[in-house]
Structures are given as structure tokens and as C-alpha cells.
SEZA-253872 format. One record per residue (C-alpha): x, z, y; residue in three letters. Coordinates in steps of 0.2 Angstrom, whole numbers, plus 5000, padded with zeros to 4 digits. Example, Ala and Ser with C-alpha at 12.3 -4.5 7.8 and 13.67 -1.06 7.14 Angstrom:
// SEZA-253872
@c1 = 5062 c3 = 5039 c2 = 4978 res = ALA
@c1 = 5068 c3 = 5036 c2 = 4995 res = SER
END
This chain:
// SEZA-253872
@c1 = 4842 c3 = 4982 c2 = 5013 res = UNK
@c1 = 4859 c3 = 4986 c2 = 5020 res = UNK
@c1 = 4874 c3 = 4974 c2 = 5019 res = UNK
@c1 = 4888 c3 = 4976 c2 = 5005 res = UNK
@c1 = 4904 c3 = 4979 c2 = 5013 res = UNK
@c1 = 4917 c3 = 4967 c2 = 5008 res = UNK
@c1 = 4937 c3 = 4973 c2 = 5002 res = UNK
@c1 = 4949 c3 = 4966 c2 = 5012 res = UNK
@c1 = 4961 c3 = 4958 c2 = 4999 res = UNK
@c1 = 4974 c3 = 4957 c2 = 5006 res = UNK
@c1 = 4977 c3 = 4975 c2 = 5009 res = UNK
@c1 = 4971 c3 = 4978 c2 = 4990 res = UNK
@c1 = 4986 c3 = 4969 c2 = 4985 res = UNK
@c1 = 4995 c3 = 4977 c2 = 4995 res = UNK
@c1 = 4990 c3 = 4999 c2 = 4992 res = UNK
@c1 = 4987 c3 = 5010 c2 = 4976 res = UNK
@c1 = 4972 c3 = 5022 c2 = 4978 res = UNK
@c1 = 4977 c3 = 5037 c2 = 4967 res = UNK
@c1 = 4964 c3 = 5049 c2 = 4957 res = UNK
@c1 = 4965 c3 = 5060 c2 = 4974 res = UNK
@c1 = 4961 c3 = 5046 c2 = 4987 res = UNK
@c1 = 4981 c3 = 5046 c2 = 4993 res = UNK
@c1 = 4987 c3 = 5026 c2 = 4997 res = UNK
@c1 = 5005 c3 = 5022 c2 = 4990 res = UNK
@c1 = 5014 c3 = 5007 c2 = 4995 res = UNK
@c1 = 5032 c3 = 4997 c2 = 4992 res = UNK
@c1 = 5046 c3 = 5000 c2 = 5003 res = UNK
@c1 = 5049 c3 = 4982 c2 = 5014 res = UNK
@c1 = 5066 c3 = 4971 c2 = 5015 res = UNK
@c1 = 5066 c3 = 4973 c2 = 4995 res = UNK
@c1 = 5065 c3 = 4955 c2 = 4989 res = UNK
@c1 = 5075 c3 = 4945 c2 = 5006 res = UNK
@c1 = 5095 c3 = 4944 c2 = 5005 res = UNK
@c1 = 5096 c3 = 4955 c2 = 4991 res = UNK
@c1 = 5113 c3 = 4952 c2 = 4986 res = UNK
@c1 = 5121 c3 = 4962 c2 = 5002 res = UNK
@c1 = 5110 c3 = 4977 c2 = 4997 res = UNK
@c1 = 5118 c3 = 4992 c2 = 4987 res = UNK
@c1 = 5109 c3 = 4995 c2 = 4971 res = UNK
@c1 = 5105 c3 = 5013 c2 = 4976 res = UNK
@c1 = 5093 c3 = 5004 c2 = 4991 res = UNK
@c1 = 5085 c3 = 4992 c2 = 4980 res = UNK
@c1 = 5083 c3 = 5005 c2 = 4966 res = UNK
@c1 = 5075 c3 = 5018 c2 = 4980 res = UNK
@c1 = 5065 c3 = 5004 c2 = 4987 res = UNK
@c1 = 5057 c3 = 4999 c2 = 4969 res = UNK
@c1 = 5048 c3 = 5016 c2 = 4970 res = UNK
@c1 = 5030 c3 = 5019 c2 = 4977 res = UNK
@c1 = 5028 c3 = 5027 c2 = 4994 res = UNK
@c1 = 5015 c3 = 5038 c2 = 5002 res = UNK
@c1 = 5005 c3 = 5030 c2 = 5017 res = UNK
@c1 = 5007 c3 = 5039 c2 = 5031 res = UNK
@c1 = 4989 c3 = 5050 c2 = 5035 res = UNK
@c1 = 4986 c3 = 5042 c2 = 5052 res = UNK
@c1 = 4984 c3 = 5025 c2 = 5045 res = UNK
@c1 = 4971 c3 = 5031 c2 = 5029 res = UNK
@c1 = 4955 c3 = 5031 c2 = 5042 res = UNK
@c1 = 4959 c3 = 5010 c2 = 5044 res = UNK
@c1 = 4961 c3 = 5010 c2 = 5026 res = UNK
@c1 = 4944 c3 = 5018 c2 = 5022 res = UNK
@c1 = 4936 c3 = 5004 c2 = 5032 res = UNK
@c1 = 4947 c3 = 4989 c2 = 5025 res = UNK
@c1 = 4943 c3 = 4996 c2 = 5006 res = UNK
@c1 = 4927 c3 = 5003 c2 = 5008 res = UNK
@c1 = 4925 c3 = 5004 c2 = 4988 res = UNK
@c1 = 4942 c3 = 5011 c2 = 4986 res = UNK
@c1 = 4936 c3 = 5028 c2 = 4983 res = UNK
END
């Protein structure tokens, strides 16, 4: 029998999988020195972002059941 693949945590608590297989993510520098940030940065920053395509084939391997 073949080996189960294990999740790498850390990068599950990190990415959303959508329905379509795309990976979102946080923006960074949200939570550090927030109080010399305007509001419009923190508010923009609070949204979920698209991975860029050239990092979903590292992905696939570090979630192999992501999918």
C-alpha cells in the first residue's frame, strides 16, 4: 500500500482552497504597528487575496487533499 500524504498545517492555516481550486490569502503587516496605518490600508488588508499562479504547484504538494 502506498503512503498517505500528510497536510502541511501550517500552510492550512494559512490559504483558502475555493470551490475552483484557486488559493486566497491575507495581505501581511496587518496586525504590527497598526496605529500608524490609515484605516483605508487596514480595511484593504482585511480582504482575501488571490495567490499568485506560480506558487499553486508548491501548494498542491503542501496540501495534497486540498482539492
Amino acid at each position: 500500500m502506498k503512503q498517505k500524504l500528510k497536510t502541511n498545517k501550517a500552510m492550512a492555516k494559512r490559504v483558502m482552497v475555493t470551490g475552483s481550486g484557486k488559493f486566497l490569502r491575507r495581505k501581511v503587516a496587518i496586525n504590527h504597528l497598526r496605529r500608524n496605518k490609515s484605516a483605508q490600508l487596514i480595511r484593504g488588508a482585511n480582504k482575501k487575496y488571490q495567490l499568485a499562479t506560480a506558487d499553486t504547484r508548491r501548494l498542491k504538494r503542501l496540501l495534497p487533499y486540498a482539492f
